[in-house]
Structures are given as structure tokens and as C-alpha cells.
C-alpha positions in Angstrom: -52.1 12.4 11.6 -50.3 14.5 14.1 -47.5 13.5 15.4 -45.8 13.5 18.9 -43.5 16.9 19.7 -39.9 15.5 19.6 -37.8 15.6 23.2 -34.3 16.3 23.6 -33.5 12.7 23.9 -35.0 12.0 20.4 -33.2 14.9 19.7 -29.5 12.8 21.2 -30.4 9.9 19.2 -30.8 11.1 16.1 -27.3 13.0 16.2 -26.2 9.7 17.3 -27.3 8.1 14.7 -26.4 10.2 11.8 -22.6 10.2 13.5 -22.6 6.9 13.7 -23.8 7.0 9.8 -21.1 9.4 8.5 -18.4 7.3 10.4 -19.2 4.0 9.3 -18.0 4.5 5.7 -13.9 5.9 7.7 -14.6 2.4 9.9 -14.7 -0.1 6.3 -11.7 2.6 4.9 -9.1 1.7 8.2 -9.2 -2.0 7.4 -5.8 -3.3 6.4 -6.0 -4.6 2.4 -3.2 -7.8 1.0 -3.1 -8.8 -2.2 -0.9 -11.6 -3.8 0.2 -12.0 -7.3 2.5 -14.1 -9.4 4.3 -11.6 -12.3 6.3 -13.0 -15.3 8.8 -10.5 -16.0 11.1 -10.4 -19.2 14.2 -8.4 -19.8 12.1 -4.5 -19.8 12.2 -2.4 -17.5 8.8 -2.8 -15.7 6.6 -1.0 -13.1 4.4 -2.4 -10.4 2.0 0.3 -8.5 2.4 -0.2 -4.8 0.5 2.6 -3.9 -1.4 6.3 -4.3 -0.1 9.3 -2.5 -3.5 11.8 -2.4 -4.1 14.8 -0.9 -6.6 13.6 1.6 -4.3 10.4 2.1 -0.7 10.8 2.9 2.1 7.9 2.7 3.3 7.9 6.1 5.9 4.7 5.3 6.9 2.4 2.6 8.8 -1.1 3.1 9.5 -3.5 0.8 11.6 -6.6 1.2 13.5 -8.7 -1.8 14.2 -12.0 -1.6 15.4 -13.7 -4.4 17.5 -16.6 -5.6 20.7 -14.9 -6.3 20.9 -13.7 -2.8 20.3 -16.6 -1.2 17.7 -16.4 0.9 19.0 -12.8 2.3 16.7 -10.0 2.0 16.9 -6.3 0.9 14.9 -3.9 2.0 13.9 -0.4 0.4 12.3 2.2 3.2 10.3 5.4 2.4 8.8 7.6 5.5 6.6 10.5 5.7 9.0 13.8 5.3 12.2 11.4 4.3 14.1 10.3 1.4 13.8 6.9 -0.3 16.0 4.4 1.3 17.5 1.6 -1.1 19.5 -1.3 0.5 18.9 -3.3 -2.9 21.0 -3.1 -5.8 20.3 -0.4 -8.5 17.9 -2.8 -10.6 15.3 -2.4 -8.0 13.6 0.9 -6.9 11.0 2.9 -5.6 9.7 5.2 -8.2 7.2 8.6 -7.7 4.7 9.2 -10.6 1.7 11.2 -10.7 1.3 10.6 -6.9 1.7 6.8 -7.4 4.7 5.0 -6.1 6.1 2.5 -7.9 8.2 -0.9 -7.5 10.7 -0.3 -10.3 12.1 -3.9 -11.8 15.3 -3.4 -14.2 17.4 -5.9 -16.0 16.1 -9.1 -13.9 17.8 -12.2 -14.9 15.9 -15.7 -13.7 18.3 -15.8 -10.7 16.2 -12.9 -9.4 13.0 -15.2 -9.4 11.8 -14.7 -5.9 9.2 -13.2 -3.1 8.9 -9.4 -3.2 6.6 -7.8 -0.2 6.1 -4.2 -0.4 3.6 -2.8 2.6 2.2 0.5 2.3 0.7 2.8 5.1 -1.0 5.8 5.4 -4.0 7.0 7.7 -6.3 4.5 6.3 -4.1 1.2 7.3 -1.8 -0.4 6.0 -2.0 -2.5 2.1 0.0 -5.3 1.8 1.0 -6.0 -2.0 3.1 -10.0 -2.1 4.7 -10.9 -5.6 6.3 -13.6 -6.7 8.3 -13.0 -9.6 9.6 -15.4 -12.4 12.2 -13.8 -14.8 11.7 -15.5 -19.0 
């Protein structure tokens, strides 16, 4: 069965098409993720990914905010940008750790006054991921 000689319209449509194909998977990428969990954390040292600093998707900022018991309802905040230093307003028993291209929320020497809401938002050219903890000290 023959078929029709394709025009240069078909010809539009079907690069249209196949654009719209190989941008669709970049479209479901740029939508913003959140995630909440509760962590029981004892006297050790511990480390909480936050997020994954790739090649083909650069960190361009980092802020997470502390709010615990001890402090009363007042929040630090810890700040990272593209090109910049890390930024630490919070005491030395919370930090923002670099390993193997993953950045981490470093927890040390938490007593249960430090139960309380940590928010640490991560962006790069994707969008931005959202990681909420609530943290309980045994």
C-alpha cells in the first residue's frame, strides 16, 4: 500500500512532536519535591542527606532553619550559595557537611532540649526539594 508523499507541514509536526517528546521528561524534573520525617536521634554524631551536587545539576543555594526547644522558639539558620562558603548561624553541633557530592545536615551532641523542627530547602536547576524533620533526642 503506497502511501501519501509527506508535506512540509507533516514535516513541522513531527519536529513538533518529537520536541515536545524529549522536553516532557525536563517538564516532570522542574517540579518542586517535600518530604517530611520524624528522626530519633541518640547521643552519635549523625548525618541526614539533604541533597546531591552532580555534574549535570549544580546547588545553586542551601537554607536550613533550626528551631528547637532550647532556643525558644528562635531560629538558626545555616546558608550555602552557588560559588560561596557555607554560612552557619547555629552553634557548632549543627552543620552542613560535603561528601562525595552529597551535602549533609550534620547533628552532634543533641541533648532532648534540642527536640525541634529542622527545614532544610535545597535548589538547583531542577527546583527546589524541601526536606522537614522533626527531631526527638533519647
Amino acid at each position: 500500500m503506497l502511501k501519501p508523499p509527506k508535506t512540509a507541514v507533516d514535516g513541522q509536526m513531527e519536529a513538533l512532536r518529537i520536541s515536545f517528546l524529549l522536553l516532557l521528561p525536563r517538564c516532570v524534573c522542574l517540579l518542586d519535591a517535600e518530604v517530611t520525617l520524624v528522626k530519633t536521634i541518640g547521643k552519635e554524631p549523625d548525618f541526614i542527606p539533604i541533597c546531591t551536587n552532580e555534574t549535570s545539576n549544580i546547588i545553586l543555594l542551601i537554607v536550613c532553619k533550626i528551631r528547637t526547644e532550647r532556643s525558644s522558639g528562635e531560629e538558626c539558620r545555616m546558608l550555602y550559595r552557588d560559588g560561596g562558603d557555607f554560612v552557619h548561624e547555629c552553634d557548632s553541633r549543627f552543620t552542613l557537611k560535603t561528601r562525595n557530592h552529597t551535602v549533609f545536615l550534620h547533628l552532634t551532641s543533641l541533648t532532648p532540649a534540642d527536640i525541634g523542627n529542622y527545614t532544610c530547602e535545597c535548589s538547583d536547576f531542577n527546583g527546589t526539594h524541601i526536606l522537614h524533620l522533626h527531631v526527638t533526642v533519647r
